[in-house]
Backbone as JSON Lines, residues from 0, in Angstrom:
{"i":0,"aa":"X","n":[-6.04,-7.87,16.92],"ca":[-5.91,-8.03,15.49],"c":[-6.4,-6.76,14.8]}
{"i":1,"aa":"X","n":[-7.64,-6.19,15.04],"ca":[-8.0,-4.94,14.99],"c":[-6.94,-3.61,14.74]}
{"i":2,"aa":"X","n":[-6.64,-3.71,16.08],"ca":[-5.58,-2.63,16.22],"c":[-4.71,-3.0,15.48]}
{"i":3,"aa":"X","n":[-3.97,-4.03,15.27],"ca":[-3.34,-4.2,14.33],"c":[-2.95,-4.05,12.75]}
{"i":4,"aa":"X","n":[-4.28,-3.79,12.16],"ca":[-4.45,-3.7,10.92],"c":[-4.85,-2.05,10.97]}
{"i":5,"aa":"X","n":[-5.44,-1.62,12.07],"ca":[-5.6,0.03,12.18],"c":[-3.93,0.69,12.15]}
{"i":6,"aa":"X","n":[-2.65,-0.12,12.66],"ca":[-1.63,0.53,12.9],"c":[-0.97,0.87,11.07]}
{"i":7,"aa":"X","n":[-1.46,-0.67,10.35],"ca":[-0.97,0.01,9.32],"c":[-1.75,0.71,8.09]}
{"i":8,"aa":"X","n":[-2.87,0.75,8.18],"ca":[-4.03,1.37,7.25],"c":[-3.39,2.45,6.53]}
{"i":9,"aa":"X","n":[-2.56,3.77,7.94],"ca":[-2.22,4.81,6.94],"c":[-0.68,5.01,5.84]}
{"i":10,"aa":"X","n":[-0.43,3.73,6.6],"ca":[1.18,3.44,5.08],"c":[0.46,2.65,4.14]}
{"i":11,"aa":"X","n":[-0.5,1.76,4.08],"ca":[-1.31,1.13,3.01],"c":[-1.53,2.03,2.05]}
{"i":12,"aa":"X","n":[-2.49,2.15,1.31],"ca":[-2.78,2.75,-0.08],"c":[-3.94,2.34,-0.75]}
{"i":13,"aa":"X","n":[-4.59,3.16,-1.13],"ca":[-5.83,4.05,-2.18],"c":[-7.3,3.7,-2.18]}
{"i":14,"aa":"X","n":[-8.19,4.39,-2.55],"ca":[-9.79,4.08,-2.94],"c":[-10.24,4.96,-3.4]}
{"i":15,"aa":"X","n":[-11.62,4.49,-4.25],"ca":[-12.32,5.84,-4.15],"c":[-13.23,6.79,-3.79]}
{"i":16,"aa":"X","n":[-13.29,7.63,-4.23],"ca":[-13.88,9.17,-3.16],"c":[-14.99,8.71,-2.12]}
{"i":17,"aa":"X","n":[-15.23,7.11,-2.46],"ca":[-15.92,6.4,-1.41],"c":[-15.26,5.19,-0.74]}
{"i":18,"aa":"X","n":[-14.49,4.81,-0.12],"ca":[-13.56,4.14,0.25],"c":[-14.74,2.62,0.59]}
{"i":19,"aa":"X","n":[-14.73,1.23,-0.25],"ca":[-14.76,0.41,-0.23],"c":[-14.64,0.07,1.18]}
{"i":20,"aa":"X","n":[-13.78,-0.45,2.03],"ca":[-13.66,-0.67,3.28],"c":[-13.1,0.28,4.48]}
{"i":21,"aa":"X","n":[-12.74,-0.14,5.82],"ca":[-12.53,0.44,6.74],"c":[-10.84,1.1,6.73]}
{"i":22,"aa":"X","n":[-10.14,0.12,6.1],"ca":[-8.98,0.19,6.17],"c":[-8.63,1.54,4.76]}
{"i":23,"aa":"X","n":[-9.83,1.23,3.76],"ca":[-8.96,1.93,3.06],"c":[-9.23,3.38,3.34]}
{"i":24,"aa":"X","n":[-10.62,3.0,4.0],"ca":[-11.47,4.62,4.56],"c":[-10.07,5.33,5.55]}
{"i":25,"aa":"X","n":[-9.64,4.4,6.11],"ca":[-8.5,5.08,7.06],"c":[-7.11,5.65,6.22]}
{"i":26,"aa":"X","n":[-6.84,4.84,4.7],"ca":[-5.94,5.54,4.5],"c":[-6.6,6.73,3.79]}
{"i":27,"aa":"X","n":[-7.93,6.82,3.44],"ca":[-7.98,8.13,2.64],"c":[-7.98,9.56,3.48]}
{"i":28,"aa":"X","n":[-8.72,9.28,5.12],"ca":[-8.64,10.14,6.08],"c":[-6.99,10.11,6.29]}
{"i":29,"aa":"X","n":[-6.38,10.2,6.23],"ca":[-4.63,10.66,6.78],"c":[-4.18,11.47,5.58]}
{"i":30,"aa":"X","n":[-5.17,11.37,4.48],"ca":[-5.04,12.56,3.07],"c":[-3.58,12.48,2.64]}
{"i":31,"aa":"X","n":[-3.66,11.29,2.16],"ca":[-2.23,11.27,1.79],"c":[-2.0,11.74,0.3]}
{"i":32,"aa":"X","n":[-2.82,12.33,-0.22],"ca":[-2.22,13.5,-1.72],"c":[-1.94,14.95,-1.42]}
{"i":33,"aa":"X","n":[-2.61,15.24,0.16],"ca":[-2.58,16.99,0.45],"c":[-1.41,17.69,0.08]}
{"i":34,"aa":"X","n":[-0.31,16.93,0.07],"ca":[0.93,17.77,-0.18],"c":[1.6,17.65,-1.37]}
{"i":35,"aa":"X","n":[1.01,16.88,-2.24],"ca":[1.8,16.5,-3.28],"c":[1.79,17.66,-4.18]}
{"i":36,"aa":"X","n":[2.94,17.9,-5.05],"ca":[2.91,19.05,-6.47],"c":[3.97,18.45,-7.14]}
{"i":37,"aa":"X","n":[2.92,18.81,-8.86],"ca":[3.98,18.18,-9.93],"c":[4.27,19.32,-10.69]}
{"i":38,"aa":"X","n":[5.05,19.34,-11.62],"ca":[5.36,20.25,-12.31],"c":[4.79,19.67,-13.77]}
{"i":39,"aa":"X","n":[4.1,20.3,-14.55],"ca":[3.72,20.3,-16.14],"c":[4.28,20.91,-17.07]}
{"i":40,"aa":"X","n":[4.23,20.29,-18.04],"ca":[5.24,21.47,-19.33],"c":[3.83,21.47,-20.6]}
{"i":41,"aa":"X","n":[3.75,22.49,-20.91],"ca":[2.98,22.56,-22.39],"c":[3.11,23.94,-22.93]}
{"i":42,"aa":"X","n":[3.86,23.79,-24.35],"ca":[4.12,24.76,-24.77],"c":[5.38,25.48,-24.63]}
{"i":43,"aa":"X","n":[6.08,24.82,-23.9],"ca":[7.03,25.21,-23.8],"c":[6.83,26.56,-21.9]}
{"i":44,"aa":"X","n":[5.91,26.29,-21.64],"ca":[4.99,26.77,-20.09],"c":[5.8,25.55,-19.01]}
{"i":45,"aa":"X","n":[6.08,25.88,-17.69],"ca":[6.38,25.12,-17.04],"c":[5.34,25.47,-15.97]}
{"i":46,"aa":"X","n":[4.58,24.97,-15.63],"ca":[3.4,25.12,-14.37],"c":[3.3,24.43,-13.21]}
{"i":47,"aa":"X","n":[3.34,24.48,-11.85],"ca":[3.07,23.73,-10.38],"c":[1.78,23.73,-10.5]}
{"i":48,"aa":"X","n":[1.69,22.05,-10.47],"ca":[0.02,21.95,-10.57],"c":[0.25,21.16,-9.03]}
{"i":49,"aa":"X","n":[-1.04,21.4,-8.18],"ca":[-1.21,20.25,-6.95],"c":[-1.75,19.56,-7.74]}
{"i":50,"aa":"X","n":[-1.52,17.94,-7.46],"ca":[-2.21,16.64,-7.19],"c":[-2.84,16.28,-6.53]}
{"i":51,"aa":"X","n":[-3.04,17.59,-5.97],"ca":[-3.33,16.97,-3.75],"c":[-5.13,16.44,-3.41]}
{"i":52,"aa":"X","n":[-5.51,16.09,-4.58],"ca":[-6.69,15.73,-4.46],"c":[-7.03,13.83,-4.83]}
{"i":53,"aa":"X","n":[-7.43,13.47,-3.12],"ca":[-7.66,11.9,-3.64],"c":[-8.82,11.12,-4.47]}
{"i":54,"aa":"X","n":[-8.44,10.62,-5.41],"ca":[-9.14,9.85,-6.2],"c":[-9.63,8.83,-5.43]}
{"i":55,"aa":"X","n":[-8.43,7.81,-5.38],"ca":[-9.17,6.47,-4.65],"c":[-8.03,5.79,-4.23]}
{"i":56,"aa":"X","n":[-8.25,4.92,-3.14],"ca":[-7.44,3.6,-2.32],"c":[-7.78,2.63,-2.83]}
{"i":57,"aa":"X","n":[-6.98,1.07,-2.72],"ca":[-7.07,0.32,-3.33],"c":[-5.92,-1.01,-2.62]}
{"i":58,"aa":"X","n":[-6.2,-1.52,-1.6],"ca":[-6.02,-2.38,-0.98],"c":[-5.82,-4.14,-1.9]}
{"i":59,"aa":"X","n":[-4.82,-4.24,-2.33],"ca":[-4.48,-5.6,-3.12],"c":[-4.47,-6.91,-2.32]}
{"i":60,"aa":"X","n":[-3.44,-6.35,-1.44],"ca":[-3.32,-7.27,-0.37],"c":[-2.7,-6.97,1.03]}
{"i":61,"aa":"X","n":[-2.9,-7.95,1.62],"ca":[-2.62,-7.01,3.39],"c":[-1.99,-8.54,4.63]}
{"i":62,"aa":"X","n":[-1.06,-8.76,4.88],"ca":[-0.44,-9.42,5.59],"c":[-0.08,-9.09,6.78]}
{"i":63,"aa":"X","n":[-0.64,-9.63,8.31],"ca":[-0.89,-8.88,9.16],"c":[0.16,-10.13,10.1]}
{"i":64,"aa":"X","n":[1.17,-10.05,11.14],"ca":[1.19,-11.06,11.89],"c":[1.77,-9.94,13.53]}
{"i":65,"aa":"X","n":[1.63,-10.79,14.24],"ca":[1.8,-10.34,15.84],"c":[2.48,-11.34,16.27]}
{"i":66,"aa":"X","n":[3.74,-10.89,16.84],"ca":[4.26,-12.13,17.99],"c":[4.8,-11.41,19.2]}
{"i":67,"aa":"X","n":[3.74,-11.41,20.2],"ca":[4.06,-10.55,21.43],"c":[3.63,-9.47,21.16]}
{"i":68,"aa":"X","n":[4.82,-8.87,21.24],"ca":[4.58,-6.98,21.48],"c":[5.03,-6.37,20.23]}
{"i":69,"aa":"X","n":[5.42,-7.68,19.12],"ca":[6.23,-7.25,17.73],"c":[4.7,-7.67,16.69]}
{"i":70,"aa":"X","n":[4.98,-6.36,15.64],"ca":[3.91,-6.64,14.42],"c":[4.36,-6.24,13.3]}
{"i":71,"aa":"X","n":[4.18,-7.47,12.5],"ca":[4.82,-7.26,11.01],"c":[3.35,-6.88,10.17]}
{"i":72,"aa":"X","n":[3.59,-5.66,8.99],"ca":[2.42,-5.78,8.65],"c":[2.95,-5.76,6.9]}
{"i":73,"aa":"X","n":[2.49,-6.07,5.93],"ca":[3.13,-6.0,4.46],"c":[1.78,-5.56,3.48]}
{"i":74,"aa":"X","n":[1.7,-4.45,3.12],"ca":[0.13,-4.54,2.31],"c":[0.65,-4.02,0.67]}
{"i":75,"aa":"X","n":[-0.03,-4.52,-0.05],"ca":[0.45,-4.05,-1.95],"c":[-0.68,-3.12,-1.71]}
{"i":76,"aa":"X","n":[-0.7,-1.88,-2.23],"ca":[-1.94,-0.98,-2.78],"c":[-1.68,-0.17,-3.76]}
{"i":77,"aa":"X","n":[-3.0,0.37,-4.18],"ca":[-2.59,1.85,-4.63],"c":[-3.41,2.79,-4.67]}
{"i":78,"aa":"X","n":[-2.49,4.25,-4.46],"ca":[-3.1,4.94,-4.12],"c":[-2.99,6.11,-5.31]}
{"i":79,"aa":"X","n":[-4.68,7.04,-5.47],"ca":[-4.39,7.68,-6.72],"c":[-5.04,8.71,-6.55]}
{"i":80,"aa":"X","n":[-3.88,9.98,-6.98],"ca":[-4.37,11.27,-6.73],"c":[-4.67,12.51,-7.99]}
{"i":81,"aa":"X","n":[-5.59,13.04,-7.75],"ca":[-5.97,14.25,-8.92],"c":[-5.79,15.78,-8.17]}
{"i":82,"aa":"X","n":[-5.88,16.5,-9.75],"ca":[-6.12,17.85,-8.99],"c":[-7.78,18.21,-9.12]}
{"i":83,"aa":"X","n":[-7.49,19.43,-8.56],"ca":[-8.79,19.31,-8.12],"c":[-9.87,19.41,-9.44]}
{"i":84,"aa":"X","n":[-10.76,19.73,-9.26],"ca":[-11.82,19.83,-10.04],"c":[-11.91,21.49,-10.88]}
{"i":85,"aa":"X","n":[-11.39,22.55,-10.36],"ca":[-11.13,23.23,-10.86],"c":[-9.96,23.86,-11.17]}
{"i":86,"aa":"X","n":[-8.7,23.11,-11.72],"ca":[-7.62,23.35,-11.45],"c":[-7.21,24.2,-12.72]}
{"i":87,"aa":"X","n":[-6.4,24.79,-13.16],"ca":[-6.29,25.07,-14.7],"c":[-5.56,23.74,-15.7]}
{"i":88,"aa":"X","n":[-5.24,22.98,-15.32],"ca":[-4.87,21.85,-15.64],"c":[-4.88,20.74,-15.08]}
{"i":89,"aa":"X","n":[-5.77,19.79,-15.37],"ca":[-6.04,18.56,-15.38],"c":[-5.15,17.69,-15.21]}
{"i":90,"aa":"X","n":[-5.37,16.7,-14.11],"ca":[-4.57,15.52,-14.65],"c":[-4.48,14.64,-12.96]}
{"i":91,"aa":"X","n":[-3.81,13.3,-12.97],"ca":[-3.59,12.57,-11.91],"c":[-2.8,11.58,-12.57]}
{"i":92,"aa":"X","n":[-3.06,10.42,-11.2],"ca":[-1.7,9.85,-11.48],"c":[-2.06,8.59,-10.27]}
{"i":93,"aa":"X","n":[-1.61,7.34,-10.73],"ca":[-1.7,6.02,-9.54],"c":[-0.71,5.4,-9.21]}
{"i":94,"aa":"X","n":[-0.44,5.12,-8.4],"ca":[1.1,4.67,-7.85],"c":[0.62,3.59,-6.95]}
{"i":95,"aa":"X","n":[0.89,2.27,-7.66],"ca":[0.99,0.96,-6.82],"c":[2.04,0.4,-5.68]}
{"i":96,"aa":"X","n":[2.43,0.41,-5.01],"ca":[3.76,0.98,-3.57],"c":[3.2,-0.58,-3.1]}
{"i":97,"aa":"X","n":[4.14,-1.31,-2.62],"ca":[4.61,-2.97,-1.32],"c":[5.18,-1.57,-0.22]}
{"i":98,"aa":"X","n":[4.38,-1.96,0.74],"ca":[4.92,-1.23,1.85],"c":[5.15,-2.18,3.09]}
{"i":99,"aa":"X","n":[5.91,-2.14,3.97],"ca":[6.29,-2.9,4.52],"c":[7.01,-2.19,6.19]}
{"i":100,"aa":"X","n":[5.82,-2.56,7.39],"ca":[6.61,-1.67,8.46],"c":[6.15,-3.17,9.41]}
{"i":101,"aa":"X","n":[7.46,-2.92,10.29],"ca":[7.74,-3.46,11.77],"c":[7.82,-2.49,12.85]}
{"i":102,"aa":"X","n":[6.32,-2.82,13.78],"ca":[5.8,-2.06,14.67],"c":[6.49,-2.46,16.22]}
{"i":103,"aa":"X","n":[6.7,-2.14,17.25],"ca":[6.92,-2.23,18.54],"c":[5.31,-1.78,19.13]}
{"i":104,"aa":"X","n":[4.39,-2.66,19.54],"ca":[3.63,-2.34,20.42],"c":[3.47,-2.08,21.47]}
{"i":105,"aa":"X","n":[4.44,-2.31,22.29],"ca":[4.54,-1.9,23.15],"c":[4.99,-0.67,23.23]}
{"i":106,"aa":"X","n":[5.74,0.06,22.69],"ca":[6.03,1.89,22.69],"c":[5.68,2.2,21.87]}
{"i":107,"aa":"X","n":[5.03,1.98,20.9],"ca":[3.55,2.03,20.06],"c":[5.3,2.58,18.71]}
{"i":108,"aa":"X","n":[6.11,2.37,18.83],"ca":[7.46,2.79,17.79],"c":[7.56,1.99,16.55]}
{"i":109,"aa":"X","n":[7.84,2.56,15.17],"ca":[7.75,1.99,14.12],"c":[9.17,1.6,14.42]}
{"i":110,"aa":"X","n":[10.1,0.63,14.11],"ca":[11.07,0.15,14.02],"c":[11.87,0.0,12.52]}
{"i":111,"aa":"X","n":[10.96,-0.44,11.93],"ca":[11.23,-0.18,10.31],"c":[10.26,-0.38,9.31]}
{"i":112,"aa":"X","n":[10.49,0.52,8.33],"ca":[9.21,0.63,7.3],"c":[9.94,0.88,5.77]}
{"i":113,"aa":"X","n":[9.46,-0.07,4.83],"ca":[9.68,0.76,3.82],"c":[8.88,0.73,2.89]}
{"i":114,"aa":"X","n":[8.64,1.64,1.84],"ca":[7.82,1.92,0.85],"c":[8.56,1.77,-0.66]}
{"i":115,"aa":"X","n":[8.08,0.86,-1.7],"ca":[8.71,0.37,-2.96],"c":[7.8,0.97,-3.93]}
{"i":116,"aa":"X","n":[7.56,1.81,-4.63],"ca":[6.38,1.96,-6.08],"c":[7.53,1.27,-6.96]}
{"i":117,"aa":"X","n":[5.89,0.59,-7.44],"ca":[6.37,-0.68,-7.94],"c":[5.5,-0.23,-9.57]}
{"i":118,"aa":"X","n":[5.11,0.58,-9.65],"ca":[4.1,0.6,-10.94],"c":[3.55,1.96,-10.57]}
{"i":119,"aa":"X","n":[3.45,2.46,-11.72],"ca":[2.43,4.41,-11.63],"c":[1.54,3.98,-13.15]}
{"i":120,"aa":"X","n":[0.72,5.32,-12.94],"ca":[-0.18,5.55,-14.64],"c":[-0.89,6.81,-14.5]}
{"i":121,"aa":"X","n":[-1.89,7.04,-14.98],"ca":[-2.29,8.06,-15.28],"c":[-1.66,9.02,-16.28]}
{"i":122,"aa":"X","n":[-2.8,10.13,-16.61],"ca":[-1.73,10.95,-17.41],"c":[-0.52,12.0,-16.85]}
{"i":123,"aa":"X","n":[-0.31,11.74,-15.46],"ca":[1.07,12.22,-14.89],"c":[1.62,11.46,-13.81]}
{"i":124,"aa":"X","n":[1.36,10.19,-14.64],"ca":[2.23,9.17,-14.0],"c":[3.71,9.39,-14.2]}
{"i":125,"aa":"X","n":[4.05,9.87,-15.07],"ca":[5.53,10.06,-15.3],"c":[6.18,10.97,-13.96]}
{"i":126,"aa":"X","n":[5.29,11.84,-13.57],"ca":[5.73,12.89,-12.35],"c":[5.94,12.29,-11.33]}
{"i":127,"aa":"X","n":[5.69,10.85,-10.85],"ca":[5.39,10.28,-10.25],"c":[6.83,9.92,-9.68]}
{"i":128,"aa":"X","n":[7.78,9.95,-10.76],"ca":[9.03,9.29,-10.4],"c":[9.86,10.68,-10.01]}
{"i":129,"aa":"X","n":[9.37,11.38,-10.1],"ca":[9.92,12.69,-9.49],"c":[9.26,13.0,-8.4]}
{"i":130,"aa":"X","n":[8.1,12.38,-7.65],"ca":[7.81,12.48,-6.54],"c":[7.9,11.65,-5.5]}
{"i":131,"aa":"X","n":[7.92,10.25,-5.4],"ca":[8.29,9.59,-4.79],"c":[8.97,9.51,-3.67]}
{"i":132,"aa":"X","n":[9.96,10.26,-3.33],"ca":[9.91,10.69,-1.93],"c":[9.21,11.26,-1.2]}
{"i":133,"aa":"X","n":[8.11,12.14,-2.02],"ca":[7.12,13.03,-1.34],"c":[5.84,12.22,-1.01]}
{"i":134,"aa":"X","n":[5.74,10.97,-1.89],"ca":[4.33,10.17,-1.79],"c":[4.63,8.8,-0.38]}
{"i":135,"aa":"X","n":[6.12,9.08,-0.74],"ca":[6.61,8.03,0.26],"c":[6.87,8.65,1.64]}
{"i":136,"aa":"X","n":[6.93,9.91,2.11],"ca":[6.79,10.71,3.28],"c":[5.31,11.05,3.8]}
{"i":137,"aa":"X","n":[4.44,11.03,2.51],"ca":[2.72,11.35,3.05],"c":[2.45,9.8,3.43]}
{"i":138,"aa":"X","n":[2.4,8.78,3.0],"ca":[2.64,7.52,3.71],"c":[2.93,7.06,5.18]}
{"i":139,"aa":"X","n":[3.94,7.92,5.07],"ca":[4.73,7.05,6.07],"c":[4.15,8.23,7.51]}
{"i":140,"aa":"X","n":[4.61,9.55,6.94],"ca":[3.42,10.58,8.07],"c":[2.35,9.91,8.17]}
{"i":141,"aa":"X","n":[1.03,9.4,7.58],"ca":[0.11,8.85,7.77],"c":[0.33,7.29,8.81]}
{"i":142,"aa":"X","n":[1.27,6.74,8.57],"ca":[1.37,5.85,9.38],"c":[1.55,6.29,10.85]}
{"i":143,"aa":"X","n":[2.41,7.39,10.82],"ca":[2.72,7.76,12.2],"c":[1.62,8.29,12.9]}
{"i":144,"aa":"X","n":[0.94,8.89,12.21],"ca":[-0.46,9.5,12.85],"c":[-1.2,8.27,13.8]}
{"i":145,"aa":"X","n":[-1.66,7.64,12.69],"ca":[-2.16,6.71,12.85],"c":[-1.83,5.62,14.11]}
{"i":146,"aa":"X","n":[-0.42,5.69,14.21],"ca":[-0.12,4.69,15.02],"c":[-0.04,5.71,16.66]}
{"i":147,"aa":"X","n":[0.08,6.87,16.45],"ca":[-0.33,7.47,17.66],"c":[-1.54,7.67,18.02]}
{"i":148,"aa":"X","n":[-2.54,8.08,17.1],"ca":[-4.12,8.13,17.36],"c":[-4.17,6.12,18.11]}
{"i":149,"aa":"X","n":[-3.63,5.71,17.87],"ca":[-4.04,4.07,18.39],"c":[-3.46,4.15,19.87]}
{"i":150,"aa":"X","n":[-1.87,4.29,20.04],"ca":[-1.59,4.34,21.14],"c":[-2.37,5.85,22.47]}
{"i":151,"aa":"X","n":[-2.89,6.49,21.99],"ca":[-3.38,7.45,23.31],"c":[-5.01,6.46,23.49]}
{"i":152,"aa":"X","n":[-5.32,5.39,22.76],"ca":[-6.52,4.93,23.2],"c":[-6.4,4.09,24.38]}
């Protein structure tokens, strides 16, 4: 059951800079904001700001089942990222995502997964919908990690 809920920790989502539990501690280690960049406008200035700094995880809910060598796992979260602390511009952003993967345990193989943002905010929540493939690839990389760090144990 363990392993189970470790396979999907890193497609789950958010906490903060102190991660509440184990699971969410695991999605904040797979750093799922490192790659993110939004673009800003002020002034008529267009600027690449990173996001790539995590705020916090946030575990809603988490549905875990096993039958055999098959594992369904379904968790609501969210996950919310800033820039950094000295950035020239400020700002972040939270993205609430239903993620949803079917594991093969036995070849430790994701079979299918998908990721829905279902809700954003912050003050560049709007960027959010222009990133979404990118938040939904740091996800889903994090899952894969994850589910290989499990299988070489």
């Amino acid at each position: 059951m363990l392993a189970a809920a470790a396979l999907i920790a890193p497609m789950a989502i958010p906490v903060p800079a102190s991660a509440a539990n184990a699971l969410e501690r695991a999605i904040g280690e797979a750093q799922p904001c490192r790659s993110l960049k939004a673009k800003a406008s002020s002034f008529g200035v267009s600027v690449e700001i990173g996001v790539d700094k995590l705020d916090y995880v946030k575990i809603d809910q988490l549905q875990l089942s096993v039958n055999g060598n098959l594992a369904d796992a379904k968790v609501r979260g969210t996950l919310a990222c800033k820039t950094s602390d000295n950035a020239m511009v400020q700002g972040g952003f939270s993205a609430t995502a239903d993620v949803s993967v079917h594991v093969d345990l036995a070849t430790c193989k994701t079979t299918e997964s998908s990721i829905e943002i279902t809700d954003t905010g912050g003050n560049l929540g709007d960027v959010v919908k222009s990133l979404k493939d990118e938040i939904s690839g740091a996800l889903r990389r994090g899952l894969e990690r994850n589910m290989s760090k499990l299988c070489q144990k």
